[in-house]
Steps between C-alpha positions, in 0.01 A plus 500: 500500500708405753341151555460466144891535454562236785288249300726579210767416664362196664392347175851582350696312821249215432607444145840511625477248784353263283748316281649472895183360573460237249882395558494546846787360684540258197902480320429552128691256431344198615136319371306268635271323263216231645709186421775597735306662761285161520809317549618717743191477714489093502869522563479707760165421677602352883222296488548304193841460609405376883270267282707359206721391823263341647408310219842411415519366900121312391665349239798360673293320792305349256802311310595361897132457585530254190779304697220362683442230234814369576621262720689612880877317463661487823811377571664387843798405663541351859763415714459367848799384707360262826711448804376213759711422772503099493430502113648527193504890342204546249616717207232517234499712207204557316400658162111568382261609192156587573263600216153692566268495210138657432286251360145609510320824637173519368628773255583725724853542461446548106202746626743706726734528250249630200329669694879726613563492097163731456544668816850640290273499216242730670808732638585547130192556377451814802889575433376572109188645597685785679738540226220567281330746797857654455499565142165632523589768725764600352387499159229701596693749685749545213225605257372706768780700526502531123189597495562820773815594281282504161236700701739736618665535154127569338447746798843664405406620149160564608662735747712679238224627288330627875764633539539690174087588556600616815771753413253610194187551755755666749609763167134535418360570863779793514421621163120545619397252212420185776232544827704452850278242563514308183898494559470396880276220352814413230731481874250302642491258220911516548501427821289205563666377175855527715333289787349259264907439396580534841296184584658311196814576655378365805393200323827416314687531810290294732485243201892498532529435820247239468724326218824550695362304787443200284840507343652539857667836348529775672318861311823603425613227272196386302587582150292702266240251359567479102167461273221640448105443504336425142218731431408238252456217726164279419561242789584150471145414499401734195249272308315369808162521468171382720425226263804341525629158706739711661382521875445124516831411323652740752300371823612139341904649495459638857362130652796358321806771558415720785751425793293532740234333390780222435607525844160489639486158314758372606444587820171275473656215355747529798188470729358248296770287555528549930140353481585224319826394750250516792299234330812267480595467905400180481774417275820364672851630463737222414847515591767246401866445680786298450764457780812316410853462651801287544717484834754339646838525749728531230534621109359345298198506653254173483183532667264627329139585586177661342136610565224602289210677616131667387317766688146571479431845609081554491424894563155461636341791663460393893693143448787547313683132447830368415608158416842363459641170371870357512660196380877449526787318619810623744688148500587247198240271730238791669175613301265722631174627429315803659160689519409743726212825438373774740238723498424864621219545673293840419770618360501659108220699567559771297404294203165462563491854422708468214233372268224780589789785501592391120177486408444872590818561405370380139188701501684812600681484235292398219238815641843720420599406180123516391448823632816624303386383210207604473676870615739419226229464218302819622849694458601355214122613328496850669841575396381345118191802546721759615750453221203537237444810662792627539609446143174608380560817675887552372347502134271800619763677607681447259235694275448730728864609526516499105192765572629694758857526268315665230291705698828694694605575110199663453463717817872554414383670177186667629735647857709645226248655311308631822200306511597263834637655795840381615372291816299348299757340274710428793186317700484299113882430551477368805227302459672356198811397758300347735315263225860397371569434927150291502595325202835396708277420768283254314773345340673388786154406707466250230826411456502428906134314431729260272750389711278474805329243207783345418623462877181330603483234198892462484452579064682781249271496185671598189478882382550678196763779370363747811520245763750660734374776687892588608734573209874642489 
């Protein structure tokens, strides 16, 4: 009797502890809904803020990397004052423009510069791939947490009526009308229904923590989640069928939206292009200068001078080559015309390299994005199977739980009338609570089948009226 009062008591503390449980360390107060906690988490993430800055820092070397088209002014001023002793003093003054201009580089300063405009292309598409990682996670986590509150409120009134049963079974057993071991078997029943919410509890807490870590909040001030988890939820996929186009429209979305794949692309075009520049060494870089000035003892100044020049610079592996040619004049009667070259000897050789390197380079990465999408297609038609299943399997239960509803009335009837024993209408009560937690279960396995879908082909298919598994 003893231990039978201390379960008593236990289940009673329970039912007290639990709104505590549900609301733990939580201000009434405040709600969170899944808009704002999503916009805390990319707000807050330290990696996407270490990365939009780098992007931002991307972006602003490319705009001077652009400079390069441009021509190099440079300005100059000279003054030289000459002392000879048996001579007159040599004062000149001297003021110059020279202008550096890129005429012709095979492409390849047009190359370098695309190719950093995709590079900060690629960074945005992994920048948005994370972000949508992000929202994944958290999304998911949010209805998890619903769903451990909803299963803990369902295990709450399931509790009251064992607890009722219990009280009855306890009056009964001292009455003589109930076996000892028939109402040990009713405390039984209670207890491993306690650790059953005990694990919940565990559940909801653990999925709290999880959540606070991706807001950056500490436990103690993530609000209490507002909404709630719709029983009626038919998934966003609801008139899928085998038949239907959908897994190649999908597989067709993925190869055109996923961000990875899109990376991995780009990524190949990238190493497309490096081969291509190794095939162009034998195309010269042509530079272009101007050199002009005016000097003189005194202002104004009335000497004036000028050169123009070309270099040839050839980037050939072992033999790299440079030409240059000048023409100008220093005096109203002096012209002057120059050529000179040089050549390294074995020198350059990393570029005979360069060409084999790129091509790997290019294989590599066209093995990669192959092998991801064809990983990408098997996802995209497993995921397609699964939710079938899984939807075909929420209609079942569905029925079943209509079934199970109507049966509890019944053995409610029949207890009262004697023809049932009491554990056996508190076994049928149960069993009805943990159909409606299955039920939960399912809903949110496909609902987390969906956006894994949606993730992987970057799409959101329109729903109907019982789209949203989440409403306030």
């Amino acid at each position: 009797m003893r231990k039978s009062s201390l379960m008593n008591k236990a289940i009673c503390l329970f039912g007290l502890l639990l709104p505590v449980i549900l609301n733990a360390q939580i201000p009434s107060s405040e709600l969170m809904n899944l808009e704002t906690a999503l916009a805390l988490a990319l707000q807050q993430n330290s990696g996407l803020v270490k990365d939009g800055l780098e992007r931002q820092r991307a972006r602003r070397q490319l705009s001077l990397q652009a400079r390069q088209f441009l021509p190099d002014v440079e300005l100059g001023y000279m003054k030289n004052d000459s002392v000879t002793q048996g001579n007159s003093d040599s004062r000149v003054k001297k003021l110059s423009l020279g202008i550096n201009q890129l005429l012709f580089s095979g492409g390849k300063t047009l190359v370098a510069y695309r190719n950093a405009r995709m590079q900060l292309d690629l960074k945005d598409y992994l920048s948005l791939s994370t972000e949508n990682s992000l929202v994944n996670q958290v999304t998911l986590q949010f209805v998890d947490i619903l769903k451990n509150r909803r299963i803990l409120e369902i295990q709450k009134q399931s509790y009251e009526n064992l607890t009722r049963q219990v009280e009855i079974a306890a009056l009964e057993h001292k009455l003589g009308q109930l076996r000892p071991v028939d109402y040990l078997d009713i405390q039984l029943v209670a207890s491993e229904f306690l650790l059953t919410m005990e694990d919940t509890k565990k559940k909801l807490i653990a999925g709290r923590f999880a959540l606070s870590a991706l807001l950056y909040l500490p436990l103690e001030r993530l609000p209490l989640l507002s909404g709630s988890l719709n029983r009626d939820y038919q998934g966003i996929f609801s008139e899928l069928t085998e038949e239907d186009s959908f897994i190649p429209m999908m597989q067709s979305n993925a190869e055109e939206k996923n961000q990875q794949l899109l990376s991995l692309n780009m990524e190949e075009i990238l190493a497309r292009q490096e081969l291509k520049n190794t095939r162009l060494v034998w195309l010269p870089r042509i530079e272009a200068r101007g050199d002009f000035s005016v000097s003189g003892e005194e202002y104004p100044l009335n000497k004036p001078a000028f050169s123009l020049g070309l270099n040839f610079k050839f980037d050939l592996p072992l033999l790299p080559s440079s030409v240059d040619l000048q023409a100008g004049r220093s005096h109203r009667d002096e012209h002057n015309t120059a050529i000179s070259s040089s050549t390294d000897v074995l020198d350059n050789l990393e570029a005979v390299l360069d060409k084999q390197s790129a091509q790997s380079s290019l294989y590599m990465k066209q093995l990669e994005k192959e092998e991801f999408r064809r990983s990408v297609f098997f996802q995209v038609r497993s995921l397609t199977q699964d939710i079938l299943l899984t939807t075909g399997r929420v209609s079942i239960q569905r029925n079943k739980l209509a079934i199970l509803e109507d049966k509890l009335k019944i053995l409610e009837a029949e207890l009262n009338l004697g023809q049932i024993t009491r554990l056996a209408y508190v076994e049928a009560d149960i069993d009805l609570a943990q159909e409606k937690i299955s039920l939960l279960e399912s809903l949110t396995s496909l609902h987390g089948q969906e956006e894994e879908l949606k993730t992987l082909c970057g799409f959101t298919p329109s729903g109907g009226d019982k789209e949203s598994l989440i409403y306030e």
